[in-house]
N, C-alpha and C positions, 0 to 999 in steps of 0.2 A: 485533430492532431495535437500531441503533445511536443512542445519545443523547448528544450535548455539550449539558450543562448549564452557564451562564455562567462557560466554564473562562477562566481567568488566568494565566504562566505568565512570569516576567522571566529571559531568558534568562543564563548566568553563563560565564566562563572556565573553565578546564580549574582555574584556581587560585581557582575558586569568586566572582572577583568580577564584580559584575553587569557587564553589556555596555552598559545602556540602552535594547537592546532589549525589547518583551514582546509577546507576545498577549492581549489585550486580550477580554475578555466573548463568547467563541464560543459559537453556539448551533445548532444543528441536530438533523435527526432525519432517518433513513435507513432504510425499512422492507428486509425484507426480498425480494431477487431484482432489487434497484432498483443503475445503477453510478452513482456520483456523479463527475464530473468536478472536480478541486481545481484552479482556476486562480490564475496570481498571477509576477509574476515574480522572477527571482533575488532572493532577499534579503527578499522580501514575507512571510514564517511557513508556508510550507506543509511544510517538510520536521518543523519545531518542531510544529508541529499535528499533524502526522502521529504524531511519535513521545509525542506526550500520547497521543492514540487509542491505542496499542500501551500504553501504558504503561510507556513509557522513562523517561519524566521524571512525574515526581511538579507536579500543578498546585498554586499556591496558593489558588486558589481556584474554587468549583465540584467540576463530576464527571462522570464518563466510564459511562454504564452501556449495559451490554452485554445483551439481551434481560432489562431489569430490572433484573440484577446489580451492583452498583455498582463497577467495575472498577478505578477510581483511587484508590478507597479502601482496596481489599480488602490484605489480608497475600501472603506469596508464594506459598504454599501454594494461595490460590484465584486468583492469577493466573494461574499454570501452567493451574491447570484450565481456565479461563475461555481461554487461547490455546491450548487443544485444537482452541478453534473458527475462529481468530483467524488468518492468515496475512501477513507485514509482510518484504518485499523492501525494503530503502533501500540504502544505498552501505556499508553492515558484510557482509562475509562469513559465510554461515550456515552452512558447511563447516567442518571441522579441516581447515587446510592441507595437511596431510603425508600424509592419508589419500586415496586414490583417490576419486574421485567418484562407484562405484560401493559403495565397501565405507560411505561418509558416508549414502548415502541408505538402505544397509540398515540404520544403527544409527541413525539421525535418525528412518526409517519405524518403529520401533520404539514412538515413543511416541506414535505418533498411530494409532487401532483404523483408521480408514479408507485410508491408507494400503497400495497396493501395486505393488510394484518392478517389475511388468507393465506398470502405468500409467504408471507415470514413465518408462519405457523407448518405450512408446506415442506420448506427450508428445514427446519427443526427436526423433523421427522425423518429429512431425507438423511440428516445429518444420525442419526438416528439419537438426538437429542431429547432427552425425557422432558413432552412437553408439560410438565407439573410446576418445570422452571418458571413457568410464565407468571405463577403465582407465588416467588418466592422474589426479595430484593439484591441488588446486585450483592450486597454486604454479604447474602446467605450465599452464595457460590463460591466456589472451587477457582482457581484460575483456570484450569480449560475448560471450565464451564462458562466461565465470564467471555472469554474468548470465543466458544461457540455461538452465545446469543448474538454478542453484535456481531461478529463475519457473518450468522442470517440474515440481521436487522439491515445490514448496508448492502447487500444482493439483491433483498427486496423492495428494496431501493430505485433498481434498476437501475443506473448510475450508468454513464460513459465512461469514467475513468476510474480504477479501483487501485487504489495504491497500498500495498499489504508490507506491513515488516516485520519478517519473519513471524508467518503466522502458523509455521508449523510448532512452536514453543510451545511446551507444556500441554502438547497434543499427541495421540496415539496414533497411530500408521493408517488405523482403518479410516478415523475422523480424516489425515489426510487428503487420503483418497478418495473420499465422498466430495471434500472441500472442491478437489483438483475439477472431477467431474461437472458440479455444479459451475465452476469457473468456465470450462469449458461451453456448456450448454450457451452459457447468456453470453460467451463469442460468440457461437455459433447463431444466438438468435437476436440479439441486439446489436452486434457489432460493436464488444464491451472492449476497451483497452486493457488493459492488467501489468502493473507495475508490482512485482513481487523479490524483496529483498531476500535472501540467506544466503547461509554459510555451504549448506550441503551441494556439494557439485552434482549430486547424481539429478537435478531437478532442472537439471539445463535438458538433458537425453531425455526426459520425461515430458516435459511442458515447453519447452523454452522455444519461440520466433524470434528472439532477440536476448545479445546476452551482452552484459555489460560489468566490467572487472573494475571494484576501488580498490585503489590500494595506499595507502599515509594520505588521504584527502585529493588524491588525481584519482581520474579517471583514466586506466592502464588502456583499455578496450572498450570495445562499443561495435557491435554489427550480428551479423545473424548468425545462427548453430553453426553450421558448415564452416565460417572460416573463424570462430568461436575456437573449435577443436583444432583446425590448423594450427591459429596461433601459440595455443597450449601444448602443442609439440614442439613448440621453442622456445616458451618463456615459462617451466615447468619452475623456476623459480620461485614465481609468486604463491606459489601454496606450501613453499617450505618455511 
């Protein structure tokens, strides 16, 4: 299970000084095999929420625990560990650039035991991803091409928790759909968590057990489909 315990987190410049913006008291809980839909638009905390959950940024207050673990607090040593289980695609490259994208996932596949290069090869295909990429460096890709290999490479993973932002960017409907499906599956046969940030509402009726609304660094909402669309027939606000 995943837990945000009333995390806090004042976002800062690259030269450390604050922005004005913050996240503000988040709170939820995510059992496992359950996908959570993260809505909110541009600019609202969801990519900043996201990378607390990973454990990018260090919160000020609160905490992040992972099946118990206390994840935000821990040293680095037990975070490594703790994202054994942990899988996080955002807009950073998870590749060495200069390295093929076949020789990356054999040394990346390395430190995860469930991991294997069969399946990610699998993955690719299903995706119907031209496996040629494997012999080309990340440099030589497309951005949705860049973004196809790893969302394979971290599925083959086998991961417990998959936290995605906004991974339908710079991808076609049909890739989508393949993506959706394979997410599906490894619920259905791992009992995978799925934390998937965007902007598009229609992907709550499509995928969504859990939905959850930013809006200026709060968290508006948090609970499942059903009273998801309740609430949205009274606070139609938030998406003008």
């Amino acid at each position: 299970m995943l837990q945000a315990e009333n995390l806090s987190y004042g976002v800062r410049t690259a030269m450390g000084k604050p922005t004005g913006f913050r996240i503000t008291n988040v709170n939820f809980r995510l059992g496992q095999g359950y996908l959570m839909v993260l809505l909110g638009k541009n600019g609202s905390g969801k990519t900043t929420l996201l990378r607390l959950l990973f454990g990018l940024y260090q919160p000020e207050t609160g905490e992040v625990l992972w099946n118990g673990r206390n994840f935000s607090g821990a040293g680095e040593m037990a975070k490594s560990d703790i994202r054994r289980d942990i899988a996080y695609v955002g807009e950073e490259d998870i590749f060495f650039r200069q390295k093929s994208i076949g020789e990356n996932a054999e040394y990346f596949g390395d430190f995860y035991p469930d991991f294997q290069f069969k399946v990610f090869r699998e993955i690719l295909e299903e995706f119907d991803t031209d496996t040629k990429l494997l012999e080309k460096t990340l440099e030589e890709l497309s951005t949705g091409e860049k973004k196809q290999v790893q969302l394979a490479f971290v599925l083959a993973r086998r991961p417990k928790l998959l936290i995605l932002d906004e991974p339908g960017a710079n991808l076609d409907a049909v890739f989508r759909v393949s993506l959706m499906e394979r997410i599906q599956k490894q619920i259905a046969e791992d009992k995978l968590s799925v934390i998937i940030s965007t902007h598009i509402l229609e992907d709550v009726e499509d995928i969504a057990d859990y939905v959850a609304v930013m809006e200026g660094g709060n968290m508006e909402f948090f609970g499942d489909r059903d009273r998801f669309f309740e609430w949205m027939g009274k606070e139609q606000g938030v998406w003008k």
